[in-house]
C-alpha positions in Angstrom: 94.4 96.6 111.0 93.3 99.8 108.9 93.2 101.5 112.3 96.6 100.6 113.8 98.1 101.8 110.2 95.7 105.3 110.4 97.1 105.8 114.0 100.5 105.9 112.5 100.5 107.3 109.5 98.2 110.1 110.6 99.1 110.8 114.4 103.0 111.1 113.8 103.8 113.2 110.8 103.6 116.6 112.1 106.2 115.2 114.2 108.4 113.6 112.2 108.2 116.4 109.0 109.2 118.6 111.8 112.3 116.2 112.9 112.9 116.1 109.4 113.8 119.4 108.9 116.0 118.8 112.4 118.1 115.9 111.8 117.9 115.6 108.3 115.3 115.0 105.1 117.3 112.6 103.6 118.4 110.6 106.8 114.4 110.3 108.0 113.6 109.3 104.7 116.2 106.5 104.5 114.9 105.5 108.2 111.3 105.6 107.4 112.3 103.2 104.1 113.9 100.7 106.4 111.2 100.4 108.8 108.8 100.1 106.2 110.5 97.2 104.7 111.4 95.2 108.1 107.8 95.6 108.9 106.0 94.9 105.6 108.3 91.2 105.8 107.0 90.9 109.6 103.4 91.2 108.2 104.0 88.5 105.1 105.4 86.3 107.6 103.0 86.8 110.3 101.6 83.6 111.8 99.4 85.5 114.8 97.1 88.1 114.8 98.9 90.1 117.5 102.4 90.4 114.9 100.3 91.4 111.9 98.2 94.0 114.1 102.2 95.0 115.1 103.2 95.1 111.8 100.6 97.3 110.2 101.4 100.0 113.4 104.7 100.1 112.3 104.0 100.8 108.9 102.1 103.3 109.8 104.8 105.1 111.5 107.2 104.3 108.5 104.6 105.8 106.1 104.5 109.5 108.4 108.1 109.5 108.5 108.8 108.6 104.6 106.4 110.9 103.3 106.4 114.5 104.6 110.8 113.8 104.5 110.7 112.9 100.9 108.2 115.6 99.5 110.7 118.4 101.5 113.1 116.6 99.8 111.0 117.4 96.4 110.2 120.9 97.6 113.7 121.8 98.6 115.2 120.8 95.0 112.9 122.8 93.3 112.0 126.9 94.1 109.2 128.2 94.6 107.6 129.0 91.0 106.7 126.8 87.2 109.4 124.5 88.4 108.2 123.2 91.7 104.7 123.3 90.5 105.6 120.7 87.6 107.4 118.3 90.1 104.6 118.8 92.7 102.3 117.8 89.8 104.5 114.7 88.4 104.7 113.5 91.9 100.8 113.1 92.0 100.4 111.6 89.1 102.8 109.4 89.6 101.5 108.5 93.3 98.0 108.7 91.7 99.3 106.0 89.1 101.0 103.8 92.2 98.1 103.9 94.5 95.6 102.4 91.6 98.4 99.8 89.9 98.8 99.1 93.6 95.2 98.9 94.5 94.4 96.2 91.5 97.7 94.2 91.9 97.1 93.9 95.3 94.1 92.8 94.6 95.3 90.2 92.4 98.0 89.0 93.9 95.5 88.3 97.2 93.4 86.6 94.5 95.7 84.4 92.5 98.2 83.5 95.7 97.7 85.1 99.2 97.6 88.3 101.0 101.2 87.8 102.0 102.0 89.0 98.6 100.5 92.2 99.2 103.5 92.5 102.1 105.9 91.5 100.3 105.7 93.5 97.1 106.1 96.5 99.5 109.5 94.4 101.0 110.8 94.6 97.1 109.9 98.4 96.7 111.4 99.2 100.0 114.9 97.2 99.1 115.3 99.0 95.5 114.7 102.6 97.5 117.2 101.8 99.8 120.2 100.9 97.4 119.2 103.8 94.7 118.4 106.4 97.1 121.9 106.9 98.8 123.2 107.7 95.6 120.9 109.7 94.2 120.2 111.7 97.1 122.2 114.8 98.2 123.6 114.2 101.9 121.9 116.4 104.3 123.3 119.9 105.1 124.9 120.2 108.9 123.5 123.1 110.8 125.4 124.9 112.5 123.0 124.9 115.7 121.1 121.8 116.5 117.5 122.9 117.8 115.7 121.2 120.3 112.5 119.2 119.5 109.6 120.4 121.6 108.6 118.1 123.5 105.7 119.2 125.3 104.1 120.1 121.7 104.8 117.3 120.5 103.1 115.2 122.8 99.8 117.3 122.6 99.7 117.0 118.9 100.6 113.5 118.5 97.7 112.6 121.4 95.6 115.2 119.4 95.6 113.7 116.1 95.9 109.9 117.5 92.1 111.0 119.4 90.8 112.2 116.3 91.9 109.1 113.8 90.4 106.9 116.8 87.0 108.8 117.2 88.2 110.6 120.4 86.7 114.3 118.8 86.9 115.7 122.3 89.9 115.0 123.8 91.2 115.6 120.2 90.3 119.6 120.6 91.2 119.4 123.8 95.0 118.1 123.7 95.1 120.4 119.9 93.9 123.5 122.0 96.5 122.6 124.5 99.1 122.4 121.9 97.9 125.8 120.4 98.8 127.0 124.5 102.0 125.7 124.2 103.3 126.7 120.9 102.4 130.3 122.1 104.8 129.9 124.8 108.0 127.6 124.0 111.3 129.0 123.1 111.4 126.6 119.8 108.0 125.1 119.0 106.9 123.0 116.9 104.9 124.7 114.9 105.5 128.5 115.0 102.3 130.4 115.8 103.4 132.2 112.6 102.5 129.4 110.7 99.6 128.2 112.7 97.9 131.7 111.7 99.1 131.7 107.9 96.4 131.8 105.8 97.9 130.2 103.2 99.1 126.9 105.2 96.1 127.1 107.6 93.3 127.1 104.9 95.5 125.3 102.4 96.0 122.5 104.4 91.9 122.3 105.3 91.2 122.4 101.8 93.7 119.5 101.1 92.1 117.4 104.2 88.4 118.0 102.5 89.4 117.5 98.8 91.0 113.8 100.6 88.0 113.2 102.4 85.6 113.7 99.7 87.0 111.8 97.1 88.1 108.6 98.9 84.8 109.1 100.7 83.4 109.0 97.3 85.0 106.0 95.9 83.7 104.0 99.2 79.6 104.8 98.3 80.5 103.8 95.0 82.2 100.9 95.5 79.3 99.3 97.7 76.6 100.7 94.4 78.9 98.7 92.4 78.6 95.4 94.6 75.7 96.0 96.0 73.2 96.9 93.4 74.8 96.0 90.1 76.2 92.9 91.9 80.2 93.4 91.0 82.7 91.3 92.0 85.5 93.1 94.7 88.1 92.5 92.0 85.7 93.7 89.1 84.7 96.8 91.1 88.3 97.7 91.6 89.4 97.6 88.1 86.4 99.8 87.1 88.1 102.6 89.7 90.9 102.3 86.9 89.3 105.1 85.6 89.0 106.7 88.4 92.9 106.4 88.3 93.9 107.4 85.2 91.3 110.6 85.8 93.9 111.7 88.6 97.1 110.7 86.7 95.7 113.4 84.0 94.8 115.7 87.0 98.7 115.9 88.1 99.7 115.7 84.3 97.4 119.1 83.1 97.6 120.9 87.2 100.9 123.0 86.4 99.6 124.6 83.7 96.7 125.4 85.2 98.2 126.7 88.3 100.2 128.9 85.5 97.6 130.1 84.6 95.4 130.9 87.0 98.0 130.7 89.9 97.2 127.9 92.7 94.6 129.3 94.4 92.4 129.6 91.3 93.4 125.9 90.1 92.7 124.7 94.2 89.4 126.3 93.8 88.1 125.7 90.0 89.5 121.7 90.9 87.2 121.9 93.6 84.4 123.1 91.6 84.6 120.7 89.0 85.0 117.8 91.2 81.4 119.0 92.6 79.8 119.6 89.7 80.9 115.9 88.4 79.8 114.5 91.7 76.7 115.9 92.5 75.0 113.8 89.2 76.1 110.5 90.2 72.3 111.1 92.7 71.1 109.7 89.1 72.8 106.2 89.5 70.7 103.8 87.4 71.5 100.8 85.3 73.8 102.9 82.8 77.4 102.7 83.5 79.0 104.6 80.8 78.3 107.7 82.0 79.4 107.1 85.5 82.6 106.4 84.4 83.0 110.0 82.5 81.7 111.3 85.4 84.1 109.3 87.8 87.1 109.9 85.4 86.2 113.7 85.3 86.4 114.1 88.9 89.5 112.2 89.1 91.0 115.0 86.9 89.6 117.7 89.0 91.0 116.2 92.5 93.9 115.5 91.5 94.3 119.4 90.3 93.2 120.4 93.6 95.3 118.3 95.8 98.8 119.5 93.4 97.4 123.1 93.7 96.7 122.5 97.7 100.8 121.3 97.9 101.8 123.9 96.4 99.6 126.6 97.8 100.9 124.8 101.6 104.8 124.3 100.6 104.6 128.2 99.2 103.5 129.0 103.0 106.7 128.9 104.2 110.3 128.8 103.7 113.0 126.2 102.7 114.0 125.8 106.7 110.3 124.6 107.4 109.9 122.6 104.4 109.3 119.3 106.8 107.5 121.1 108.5 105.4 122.0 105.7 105.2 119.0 104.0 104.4 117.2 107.5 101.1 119.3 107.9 100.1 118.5 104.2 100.8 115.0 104.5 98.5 114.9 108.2 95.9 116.4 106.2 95.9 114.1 103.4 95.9 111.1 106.1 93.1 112.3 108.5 90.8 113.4 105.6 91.5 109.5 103.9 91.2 108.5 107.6 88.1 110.0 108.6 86.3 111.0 105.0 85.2 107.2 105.1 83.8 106.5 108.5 81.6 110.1 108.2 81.0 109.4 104.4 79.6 105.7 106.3 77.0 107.5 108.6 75.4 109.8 106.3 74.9 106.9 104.2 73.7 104.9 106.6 71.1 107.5 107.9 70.2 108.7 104.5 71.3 106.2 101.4 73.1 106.1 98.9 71.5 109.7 97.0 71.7 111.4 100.3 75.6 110.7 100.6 76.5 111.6 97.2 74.7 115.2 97.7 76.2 115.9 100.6 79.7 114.6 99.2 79.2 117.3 96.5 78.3 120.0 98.7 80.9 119.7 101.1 83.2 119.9 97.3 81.5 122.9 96.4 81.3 124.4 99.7 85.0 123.9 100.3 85.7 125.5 96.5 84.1 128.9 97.7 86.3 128.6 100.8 89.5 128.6 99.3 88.1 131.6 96.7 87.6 133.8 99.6 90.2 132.6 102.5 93.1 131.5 100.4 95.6 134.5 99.5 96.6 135.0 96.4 99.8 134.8 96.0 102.1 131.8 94.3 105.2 132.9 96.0 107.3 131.6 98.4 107.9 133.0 101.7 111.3 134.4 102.1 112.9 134.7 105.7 
């Protein structure tokens, strides 16, 4: 089931930040909402495997076409600058502060009723969206020429990303190599090579997939030290990652004034930093546990910097048109790096242990920090066309 929903939610929103931007933020969003909705009710009332496994694809695809459209959305009411920077940062902590309230009332709704609740609570959000959001939601702005969706592109990016999510790491290059070919070539692509070869969105966006991948990566080794060793329950272990939680709320709370300060490519790379340097001492896991919650709440913090500085570095990229476009490339990096962090993050620590992991968790942090020093450019400002 965790596949069919990765497939979705990772495969398609390049696509569908890019038909955003085509046939309207606001109208994808509202469409993505509904089909979120219909199918989280499908999966509480599932009686067969076969409609649950249906259900979870469709939320997938509901989740690629709800997120990219409603962070252009974000992006688009707010320029380029202090005041972008402070809505990019609310909107992580306040999607850091949904995923871990949803994480532990999922977990005891499962617990004290069924798993169907964990369905339907998503049925209730979905409804309150839907009669709130029409109203307070500008109506999207007509073009005055409708562009043509690339096909061709299209289809070798989708089949690209769908190959890596699955395991397919060959055939992904291959069908994203074609797609490069492509977008070289097409009248209307895409992706415009410009962007492909933008420094800010290309290394932006690889910093946001690693800073993903290493903390969710993270949070998996720990969880199994947590059952495993000091014999946790699941719901137990979960509401220790509390503080994991309210680390990243804090890390969107504090990450505009940091990217004031030290504009986002010195907040994407000092996050990055300190998210290594509070990882790497977790090798020391022992019987003490007070300390490995400082250290898990610190890094919190520091991720959750990173990841508000990587938006804003990637949504700074380019200009209002391409906002979906934008947004749909930092929201596939944020679901292949949760996507794929895990499964890697599995075999090292399956080859190597639990010490091994961590250290190479931390290194891939740091690694990435002195990346983003060097590659990143500089500059906070918006591209103007």
């Amino acid at each position: 089931m965790t596949t069919a929903f990765a497939l979705g939610a990772a495969g398609f929103t390049l696509l569908f930040g890019r038909v955003a931007d085509l046939v309207g933020r606001r109208r994808m969003f509202l469409i993505g909402m509904a089909a979120l909705g219909v199918s989280s009710l499908a999966g509480g009332l599932a009686q067969s495997a076969e409609v649950l496994l249906a259900a979870r694809a469709v939320q997938g695809l509901a989740t690629a076409a709800v997120t990219p459209a409603a962070l252009a959305l974000l992006t688009t009411l707010f320029p380029a600058g202090p005041a972008r920077d402070k809505a990019l940062g609310l909107n992580g902590a306040l999607m850091a502060a949904g995923f871990t309230t949803g994480a532990v009332l999922g977990g005891v709704l499962t617990g004290l009723l069924s798993w169907r609740w964990a369905f339907f609570l998503n049925v209730a959000v979905a409804a309150v969206v839907l009669a709130t959001a029409p109203v307070l939601l500008d109506a999207d702005v007509r073009r005055e020429r409708r562009r043509r969706v690339d096909v061709p592109g299209a289809v070798a990016v989708t089949g690209g990303l769908l190959a890596l999510v699955y395991g397919w790491v060959l055939v992904g290059v291959l069908l994203l190599g074609v797609f490069w070919l492509i977008e070289r070539r097409v009248a209307e692509p895409l992706v415009p090579v410009r962007v492909l070869r933008s420094r800010g969105a290309g290394w932006g966006n690889l910093a946001g997939l690693l800073a993903f991948a290493t903390e969710t990566s993270l949070v998996f080794v720990l969880t199994l030290y947590l059952q495993d060793v000091l014999g946790y329950s699941p719901l137990r272990a979960g509401l220790t990652f509390a503080v994991l939680g309210a680390g990243t709320v804090l890390g969107g709370v504090v990450a505009p004034r940091l990217i004031a300060r030290f504009g986002a490519r010195g907040a994407l790379t000092g996050g990055l930093l300190v998210q290594a340097a509070a990882t790497l001492p977790l090798v020391l896991l022992g019987p003490g546990r007070s300390w490995l919650l400082a250290l898990t709440f610190a890094g919190g913090v520091a991720n959750l910097v990173a990841i508000v500085a990587f938006l804003v570095t990637v949504t700074n990229a380019l200009p209002a048109a391409d906002q979906g476009l934008a947004t749909g490339l930092a929201t596939m990096s944020q679901q292949i790096g949760i996507t794929v962090g895990t499964p890697v993050m599995a075999a090292v620590l399956a080859q190597g242990g639990t010490t091994w992991a961590i250290t190479v968790n931390a290194v891939v942090a740091l690694a990435t920090g002195v990346l983003v020093s060097v590659a990143v450019p500089p500059a906070r400002s918006a591209v103007v066309v």
